[in-house]
Phi, psi and omega in degrees: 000140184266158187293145152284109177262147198257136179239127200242120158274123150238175183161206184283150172304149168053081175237323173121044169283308180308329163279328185283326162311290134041247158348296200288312187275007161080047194168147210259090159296290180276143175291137189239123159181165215275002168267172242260163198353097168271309211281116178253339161275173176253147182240162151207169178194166190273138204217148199204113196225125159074040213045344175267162184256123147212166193262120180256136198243162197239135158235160165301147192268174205243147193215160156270308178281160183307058186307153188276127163087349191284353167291337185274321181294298171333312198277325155308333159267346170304287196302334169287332183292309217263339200267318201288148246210300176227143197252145159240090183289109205256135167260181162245145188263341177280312165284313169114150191309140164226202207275334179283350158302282175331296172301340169255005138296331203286313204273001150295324174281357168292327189282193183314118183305305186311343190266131191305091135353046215281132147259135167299098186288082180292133182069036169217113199275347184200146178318323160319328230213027177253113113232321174296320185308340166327292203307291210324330184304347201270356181255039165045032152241044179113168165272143210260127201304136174264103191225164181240083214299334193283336157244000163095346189301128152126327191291350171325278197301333166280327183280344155305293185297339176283293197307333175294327178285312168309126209308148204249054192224144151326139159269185202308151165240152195233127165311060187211178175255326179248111182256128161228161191251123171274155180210184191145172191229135192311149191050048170263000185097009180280327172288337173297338192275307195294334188251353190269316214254358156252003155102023186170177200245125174260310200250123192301139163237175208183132187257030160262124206286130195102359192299327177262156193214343176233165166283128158240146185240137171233122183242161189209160171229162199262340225091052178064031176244129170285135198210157193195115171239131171261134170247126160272142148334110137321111149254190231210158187280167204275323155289350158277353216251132174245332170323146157266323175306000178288298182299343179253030178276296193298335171272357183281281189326300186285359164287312163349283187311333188280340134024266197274136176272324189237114177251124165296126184274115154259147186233150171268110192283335173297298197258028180044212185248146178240138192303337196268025048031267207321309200297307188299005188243017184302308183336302193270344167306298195272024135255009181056054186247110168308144191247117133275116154290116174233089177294084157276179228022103160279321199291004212231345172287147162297158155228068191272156186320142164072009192292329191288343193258319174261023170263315169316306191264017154272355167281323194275337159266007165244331167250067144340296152319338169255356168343327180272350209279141163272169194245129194248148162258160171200160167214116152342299188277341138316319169094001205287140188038051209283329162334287183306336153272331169289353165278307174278023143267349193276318167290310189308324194266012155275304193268354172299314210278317169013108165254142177225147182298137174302309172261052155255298167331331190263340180278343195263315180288343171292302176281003163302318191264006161297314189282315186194103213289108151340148176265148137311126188231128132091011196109001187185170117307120197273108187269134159266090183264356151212196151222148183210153154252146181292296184181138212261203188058045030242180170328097194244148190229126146260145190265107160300101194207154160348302186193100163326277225296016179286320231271132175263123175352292214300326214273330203279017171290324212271325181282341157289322166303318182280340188266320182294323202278319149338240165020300210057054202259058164299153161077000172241153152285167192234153184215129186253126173242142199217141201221152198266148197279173169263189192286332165305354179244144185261205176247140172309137187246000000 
């Protein structure tokens, strides 16, 4: 798996980063408007192009007068300059050099030399109107990529020029057999956690919230199993975080998960659960990561009948989507179950590895569909003529059937569910892919 390499778009306010960001990651993130430098902060996502992966960064635009937020903006676009592997210096083509253009070249010239530079001519909608892109060459980087972010001309060809650029690197290979990641929205106990399940104090704590701000990997061993735990920065929902060091905690953090074979949610058993809970697990969702939930400080909880059983089915009706993942209480400070979490991590990372016989498989989607009849969807009905996995990690299937757009969320839910449960594939996701069969395949007997 390759290093996620980081692209930070900057430049002058309304220049069009914020549409072109956009753009890029195929989905409306960032805010688009005609007033003048809205975006004060930095966004990011995860963005795909040509098979590589990488983190796109949004920054505030950079201005010479005294702007309201421009020292907070400045110190946000600092941390982009310094975290980003490639800068895309976006102009506008229609305004024309200006002085702030200018000004965001003097502080480009400041950075690292080695590091790649594109600049982006923006907002030339027709071939008439490329002869303007000329003056920019006088802000000394090159000839400037010609794209119009509001129509998509041109962005092909720059994201070509980002993937040419990008570090060419493996991530790390780490001496363990099991890799997990603790994750979580700050002062939930991961790093306290983090010192209970390696036996000693590796990671500094603090009950000042936010205390970790990077990844650390620590590997250790176990009742003879190699194991490499990352303690991540707490994040912070994307409208809480004023820190610039929060965002850059947070893009730290999602390298963890592309990481990590298993990520732990730790929840604060004290204060319940929270939408920034949710929020802080996207990562590992959109990367297809077994989740364990570990409601630590347990010990801070009532214990009143039945507590573990009705705090477990209020987790399991708020993450629904997660429904398979186990759920471990714990106490940092107690030491309580800490077996019982290295037991659900020992399982997730067995069955993320997971292989099942083609033809067990093709007889369990067979009596699925025996058991319970595809709806008509989309114009039609989803005939399933064979099934195969591809490859785990996590356990990915493709379905051979008629006409893909027949197979409706529900049904292919219903068939993930009937395959995990067969199986026994707890605690990983699973990913169903369904392709129209050819003339070579045959149909389930």
């Amino acid at each position: 798996m390759k290093l996620l390499g980081k692209v930070a778009l900057v430049g002058a306010p309304s220049v069009g980063k914020s549409t072109l960001f956009n753009r890029m990651i195929q989905q409306r993130k960032s805010i688009v408007s005609d007033e003048h430098g809205i975006t004060r902060d930095r966004l990011y996502a995860k963005c795909e192009w040509l098979t590589r992966d990488f983190i796109l960064i949004d920054t505030g635009g950079l201005e010479l007068k005294d702007a309201p937020f421009q020292k907070e903006i400045k110190a946000q676009v600092q941390l982009a300059f310094d975290e980003a592997d490639v800068i895309v210096f976006v102009v506008d083509g229609r305004l024309g050099l200006t002085s702030d253009d200018e000004y965001v070249a003097r502080e480009l010239y400041k950075i690292d030399q080695n590091k790649p530079i594109i600049l982006v001519c923006n907002k030339i909608d027709n071939i008439e109107m490329k002869d303007v892109s000329y003056d920019f060459y006088a802000l000394g980087f090159g000839e400037p990529i010609i794209v119009s972010a509001s129509h998509g001309i041109g962005v092909g060809d720059l994201l070509d020029k980002i993937v040419s650029y990008l570090p060419n690197k493996d991530l790390p290979n780490i001496d363990g057999d099991i890799t997990f990641t603790l994750i979580g929205r700050p002062n939930v106990g991961k790093s306290s956690l983090t010192n209970a399940i390696l036996g000693e104090k590796r990671v500094i704590v603090s009950n000042i919230s936010g205390t970790t701000r990077d990844s650390i990997d620590t590997p250790f061993e176990r009742n003879g199993k190699k194991y490499v735990c990352i303690d991540t920065a707490g994040l912070k929902r994307r409208g809480k975080i004023y820190e610039a060091v929060d965002k850059y905690a947070a893009i730290r953090a999602i390298d963890a998960v592309t990481r990590a074979e298993v990520v732990l949610l730790v929840i604060d058993a004290f204060e319940g659960i929270t939408d920034q809970d949710r929020h802080v697990v996207e990562a590992a969702i959109d990367a297809y990561k077994p989740v364990v939930f570990v409601v630590n400080k347990w010990d801070l909880h009532s214990h009143e009948s039945k507590a573990q059983y009705k705090f477990s089915l209020e987790l399991k009706s708020y993450y629904k989507f997660l429904d398979y993942a186990p759920i471990v209480f714990t106490s940092a400070k107690t030491g309580l179950n800490l077996d019982k979490l290295f037991d659900a991590i020992d399982l997730c990372y067995l069955n993320y590895n997971k292989r099942v016989q083609t033809s067990i498989l093709n007889q369990v989607i067979l009596d699925a569909q025996l058991a319970n009849q595809a709806p008509d969807f989309n114009g039609g009905r989803i005939k399933i003529n064979y099934i195969s996995q591809t490859s785990n990690c996590p356990p990915t299937f493709v379905l051979f059937v008629n006409n893909p757009k027949f197979m409706h969320f529900s049904y292919q839910r219903y068939l993930e569910n009937t395959i995990r449960s067969t199986m026994n594939l707890v605690g990983t996701p699973i990913k169903i892919i369904c392709r129209k069969k050819d003339g070579g395949v045959n149909k389930l007997q």
